[in-house]
C-alpha angles and dihedrals in degrees: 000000000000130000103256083053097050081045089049097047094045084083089063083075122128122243089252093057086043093060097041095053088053080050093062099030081063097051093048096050083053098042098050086047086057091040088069091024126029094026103063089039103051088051091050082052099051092033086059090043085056111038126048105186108077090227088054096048091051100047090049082048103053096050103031096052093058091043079048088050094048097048088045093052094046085060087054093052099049081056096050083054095055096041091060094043074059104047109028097015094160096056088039077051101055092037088067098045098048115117118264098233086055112104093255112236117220117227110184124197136202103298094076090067086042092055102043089046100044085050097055080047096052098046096038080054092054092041089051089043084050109047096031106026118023116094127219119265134246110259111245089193123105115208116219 
């Protein structure tokens, strides 16, 4: 089967499977939104609320973000692969049972666009929150 035909036969689903690939695909767009957002900045949250010295805070920080990240994106993935048994469940089907030694072929599903475009947003909304909206911090530098 190729892909247009596991496209094709993907409007034969059921209302049921309609409404529970919506399902997904909203969790996903969500979830790729709080995987550059709410992520890093829940671990900076509970890194501060666990460490008291500010070395120790940043070096928490720098490995345990992109752990965090990693985690975070597994989850989405797991999603992504639902999503498409859902969706396309005979070619999901036939890509399981296709022999090991086959060249496997890589069907990707909706999470790659969410992630690329949650990620412009996110950094064009930082851009916009730095240049417009953040103030200017107080100096912790004590000149002598």
């Amino acid at each position: 089967m190729s892909f247009v035909e596991a496209v094709n036969t993907s409007r034969d689903l059921s209302t049921g499977d309609r409404m529970a690939a919506a399902f997904l695909w909203i969790l996903m767009a969500v979830g790729s939104f709080a995987m550059w957002v709410g992520v890093p900045a829940g671990f900076l949250w509970v890194a501060g609320k666990i460490t008291s010295d500010q070395a120790q805070h940043i070096t928490l920080s720098v490995i345990g973000v992109p752990l965090a990240i990693i985690l975070w994106a597994r989850g989405l993935f797991w999603l992504n692969r639902l999503h498409m048994r859902v969706t396309m469940p005979r070619l999901m089907r036939e890509l399981e049972e296709a022999p090991e030694d086959e060249e496997p072929r890589i069907i990707r599903g909706p999470l790659e666009p969410l992630l690329v475009g949650s990620l412009v947003v996110a950094l064009v909304a930082m851009a916009v929150w730095f240049f417009f909206f953040a103030e200017r911090p107080p100096s912790t530098l004590s000149t002598s």
